[in-house]
C-alpha positions in Angstrom: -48.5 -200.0 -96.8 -45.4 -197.9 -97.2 -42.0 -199.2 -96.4 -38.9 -197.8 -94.4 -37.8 -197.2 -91.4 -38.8 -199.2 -87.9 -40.3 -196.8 -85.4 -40.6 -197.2 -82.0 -44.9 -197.2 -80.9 -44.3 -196.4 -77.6 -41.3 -195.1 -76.2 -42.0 -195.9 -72.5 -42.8 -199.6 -73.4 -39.7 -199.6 -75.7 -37.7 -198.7 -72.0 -39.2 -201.3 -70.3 -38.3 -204.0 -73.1 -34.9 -202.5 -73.4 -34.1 -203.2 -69.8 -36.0 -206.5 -69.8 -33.6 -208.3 -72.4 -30.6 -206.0 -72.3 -30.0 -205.4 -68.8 -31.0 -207.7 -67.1 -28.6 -210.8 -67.2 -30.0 -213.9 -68.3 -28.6 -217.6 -67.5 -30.8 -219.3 -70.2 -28.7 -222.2 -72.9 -29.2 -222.0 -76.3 -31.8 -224.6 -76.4 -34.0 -223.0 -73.7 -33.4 -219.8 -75.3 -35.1 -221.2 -78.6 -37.5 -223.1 -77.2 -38.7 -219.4 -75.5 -38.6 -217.5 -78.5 -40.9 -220.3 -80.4 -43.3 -219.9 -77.1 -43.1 -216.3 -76.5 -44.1 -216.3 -80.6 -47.0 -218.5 -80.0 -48.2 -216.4 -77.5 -48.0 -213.2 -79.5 -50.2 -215.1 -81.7 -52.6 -215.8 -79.4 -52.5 -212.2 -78.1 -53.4 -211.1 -82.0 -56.2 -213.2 -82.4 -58.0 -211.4 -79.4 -57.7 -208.4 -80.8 -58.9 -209.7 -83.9 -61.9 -210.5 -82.2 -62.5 -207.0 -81.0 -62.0 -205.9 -84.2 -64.9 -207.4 -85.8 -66.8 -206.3 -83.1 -69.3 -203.4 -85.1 -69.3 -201.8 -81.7 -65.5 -201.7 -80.8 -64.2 -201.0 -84.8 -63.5 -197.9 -85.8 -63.7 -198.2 -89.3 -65.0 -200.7 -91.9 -64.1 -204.1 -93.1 -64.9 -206.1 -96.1 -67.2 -208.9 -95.5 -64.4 -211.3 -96.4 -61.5 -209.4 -95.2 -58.4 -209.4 -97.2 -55.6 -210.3 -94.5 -51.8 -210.2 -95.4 -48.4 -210.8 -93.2 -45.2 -208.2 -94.6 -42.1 -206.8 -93.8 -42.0 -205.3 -90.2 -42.7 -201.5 -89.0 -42.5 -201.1 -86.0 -39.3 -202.2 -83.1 -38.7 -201.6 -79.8 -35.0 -201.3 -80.0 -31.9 -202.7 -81.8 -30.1 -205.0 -80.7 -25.9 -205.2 -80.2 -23.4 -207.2 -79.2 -23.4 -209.0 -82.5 -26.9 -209.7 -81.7 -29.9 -209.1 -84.0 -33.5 -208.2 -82.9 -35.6 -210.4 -83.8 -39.4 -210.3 -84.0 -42.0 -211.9 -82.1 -44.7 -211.8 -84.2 -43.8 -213.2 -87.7 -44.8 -210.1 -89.2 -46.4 -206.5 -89.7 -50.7 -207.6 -90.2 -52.7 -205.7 -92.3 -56.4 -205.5 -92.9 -57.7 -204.6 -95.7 -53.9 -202.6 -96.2 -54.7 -200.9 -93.6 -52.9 -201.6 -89.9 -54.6 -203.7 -87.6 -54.8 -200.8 -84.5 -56.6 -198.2 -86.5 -59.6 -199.9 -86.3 -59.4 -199.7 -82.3 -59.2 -196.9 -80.0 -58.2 -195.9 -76.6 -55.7 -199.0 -74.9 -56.5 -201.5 -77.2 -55.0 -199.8 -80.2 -52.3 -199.0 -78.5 -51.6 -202.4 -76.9 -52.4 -203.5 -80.5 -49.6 -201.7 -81.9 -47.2 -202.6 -79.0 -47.6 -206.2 -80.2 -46.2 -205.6 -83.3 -42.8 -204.1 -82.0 -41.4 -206.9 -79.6 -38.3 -208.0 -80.4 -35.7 -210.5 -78.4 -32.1 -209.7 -79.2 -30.6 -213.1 -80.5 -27.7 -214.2 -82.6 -28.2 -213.9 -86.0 -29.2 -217.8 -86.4 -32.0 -217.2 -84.9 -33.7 -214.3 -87.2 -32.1 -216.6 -90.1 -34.5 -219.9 -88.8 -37.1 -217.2 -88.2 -37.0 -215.8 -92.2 -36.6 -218.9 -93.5 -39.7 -220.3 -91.3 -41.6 -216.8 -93.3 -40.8 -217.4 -96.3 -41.8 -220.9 -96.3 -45.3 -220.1 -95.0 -45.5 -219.0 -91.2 -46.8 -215.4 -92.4 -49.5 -217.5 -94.2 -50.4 -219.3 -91.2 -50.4 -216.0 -88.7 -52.6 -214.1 -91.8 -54.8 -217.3 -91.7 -55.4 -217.4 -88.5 -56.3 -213.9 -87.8 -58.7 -214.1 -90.7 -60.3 -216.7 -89.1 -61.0 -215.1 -86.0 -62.0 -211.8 -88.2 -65.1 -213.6 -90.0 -65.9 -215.8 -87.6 -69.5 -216.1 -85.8 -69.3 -217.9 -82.9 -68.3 -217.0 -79.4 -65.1 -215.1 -79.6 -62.6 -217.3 -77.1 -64.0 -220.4 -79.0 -62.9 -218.7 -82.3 -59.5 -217.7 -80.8 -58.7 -221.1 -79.4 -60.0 -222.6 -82.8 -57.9 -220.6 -85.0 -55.1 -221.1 -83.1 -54.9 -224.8 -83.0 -56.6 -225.1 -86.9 -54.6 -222.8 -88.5 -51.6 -221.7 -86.7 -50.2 -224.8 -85.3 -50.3 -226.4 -88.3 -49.3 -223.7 -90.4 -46.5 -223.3 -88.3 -45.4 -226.6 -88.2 -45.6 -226.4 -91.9 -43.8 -224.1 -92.0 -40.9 -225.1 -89.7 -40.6 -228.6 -92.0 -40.3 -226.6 -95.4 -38.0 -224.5 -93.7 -35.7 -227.5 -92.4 -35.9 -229.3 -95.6 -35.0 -226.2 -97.6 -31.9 -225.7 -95.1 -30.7 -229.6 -95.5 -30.5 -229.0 -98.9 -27.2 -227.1 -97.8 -23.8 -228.6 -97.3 -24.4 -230.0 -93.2 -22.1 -231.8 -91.0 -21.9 -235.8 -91.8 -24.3 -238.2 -89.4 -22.7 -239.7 -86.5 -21.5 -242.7 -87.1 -21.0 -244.8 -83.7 -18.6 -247.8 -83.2 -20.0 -250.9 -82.2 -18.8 -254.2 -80.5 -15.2 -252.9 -79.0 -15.5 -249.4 -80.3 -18.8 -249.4 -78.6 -20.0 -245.3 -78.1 -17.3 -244.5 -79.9 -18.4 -241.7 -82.9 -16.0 -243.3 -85.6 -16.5 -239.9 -87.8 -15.8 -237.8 -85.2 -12.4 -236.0 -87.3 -14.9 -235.7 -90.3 -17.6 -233.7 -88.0 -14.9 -231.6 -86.6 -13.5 -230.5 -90.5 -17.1 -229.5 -91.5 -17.7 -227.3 -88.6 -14.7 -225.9 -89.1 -17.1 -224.2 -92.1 -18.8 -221.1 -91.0 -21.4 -221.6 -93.4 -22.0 -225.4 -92.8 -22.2 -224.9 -88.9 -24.7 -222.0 -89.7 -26.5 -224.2 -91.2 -26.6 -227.0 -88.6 -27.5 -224.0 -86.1 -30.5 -223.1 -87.9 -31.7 -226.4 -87.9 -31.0 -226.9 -85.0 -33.2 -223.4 -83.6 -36.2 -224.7 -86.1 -36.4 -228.4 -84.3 -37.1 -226.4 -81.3 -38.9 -224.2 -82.9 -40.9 -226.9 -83.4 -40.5 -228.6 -80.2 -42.2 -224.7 -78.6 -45.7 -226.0 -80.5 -45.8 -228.6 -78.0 -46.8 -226.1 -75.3 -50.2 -224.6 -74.6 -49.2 -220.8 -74.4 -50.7 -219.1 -71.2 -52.6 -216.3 -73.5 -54.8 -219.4 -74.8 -56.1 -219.8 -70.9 -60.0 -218.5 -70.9 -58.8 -215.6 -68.1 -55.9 -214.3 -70.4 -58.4 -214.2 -73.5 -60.9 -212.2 -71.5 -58.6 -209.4 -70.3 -58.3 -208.2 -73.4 -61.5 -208.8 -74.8 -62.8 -206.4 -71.8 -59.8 -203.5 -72.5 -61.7 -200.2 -72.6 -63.5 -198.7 -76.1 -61.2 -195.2 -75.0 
């Protein structure tokens, strides 16, 4: 699959998602605000693994697959907008699928290619912390888990929301949590702030490093760091939730979008 630019699927979608996360204001803390992006992710997922299931459907596909399909996780291609502000856009879905090198929604047609495709463009503008814990997360085996998953569901032979549900909770979440630990153990090994040491007896609550903690965040890179960690324990904290897409009703809308 070539590289290069990011282009935009569908540009009236792209407006909608624009105005969703630009425009409208949002009173959300930084901890809420990672805690959604790890659920909205995990219900991506669970959005990709439907439509995995309706591409191994011989009726729905629109081409051919390999009996033992090879599925990989790279680089991005598609966006619904940039982000500014000193804010990045960052991906929902850990990465651009492929089946077999070929994308994912050309073996669909009519609204669920499309829809298909969509998936793989949603972005949240964040800070940059947040696409930082999100690469690190990648590159220490949450593309795995998402190609995993989907694989799952691809050669599976059972009934498809039982497949879906399975793959999700054998492979994703924890592949994902996997993930998340590498990723927070590769990120201590960077310079972080000291522990908290608290007083006891008559300095009782009082943090007895506290001028120490100040100096080291007074290190852009060190108080990067602790924000990255920070955004992966709740990152972690997200896999916690059941994500809506997982209910039975959810699964079954897509599975019934039309063939054209």
């Amino acid at each position: 699959m070539a590289k290069g630019r990011r282009t935009v699927p569908d540009r009236v979608e792209a407006k909608l998602e624009r105005f969703r996360h630009k425009m409208v204001q949002r009173f959300s803390s930084d901890h809420q605000r990672a805690v959604n992006h790890g659920l909205a992710r995990n219900g991506r997922v669970v959005e990709a693994l439907c439509y995995m299931a309706l591409i191994r459907d011989p009726a729905r596909r629109k081409r051919p697959i390999l009996p033992v399909p090879t599925v990989t996780c790279t680089a991005a291609v598609r966006q619904f907008f940039r982000a500014d502000d000193g804010e990045q856009a960052a991906h929902l879905l850990p990465g651009q699928l492929s089946i077999d090198g070929a994308l994912p929604w050309l073996f669909l047609a009519g609204p669920a290619a499309r829809q298909l495709e969509n998936l793989f463009a949603y972005v949240e503008p964040l800070r940059a912390d947040y696409n930082k814990a999100d690469s690190a997360a990648e590159a220490n085996g949450l593309t795995d888990a998402f190609a995993d998953a989907c694989r799952r569901v691809l050669v599976g032979k059972g009934e498809a929301p039982a497949d879906i549900a399975a793959a999700y909770e054998q492979a994703w979440i924890p592949g994902a949590l996997a993930a998340f630990a590498a990723a927070e153990a590769q990120k201590r090994s960077k310079p972080t702030p000291p522990p908290i040491e608290r007083g006891v007896g008559m300095e009782y609550g009082m943090i007895l490093n506290f001028e120490e903690r100040m100096a080291a965040f007074e290190d852009d890179s060190i108080w990067a760091t602790y924000e990255q960690l920070s955004i992966l324990g709740y990152y972690r904290a997200a896999m916690n939730q059941t994500p809506r897409q997982l209910k039975l009703q959810a699964i079954r809308e897509i599975l019934a979008l039309p063939t054209a």
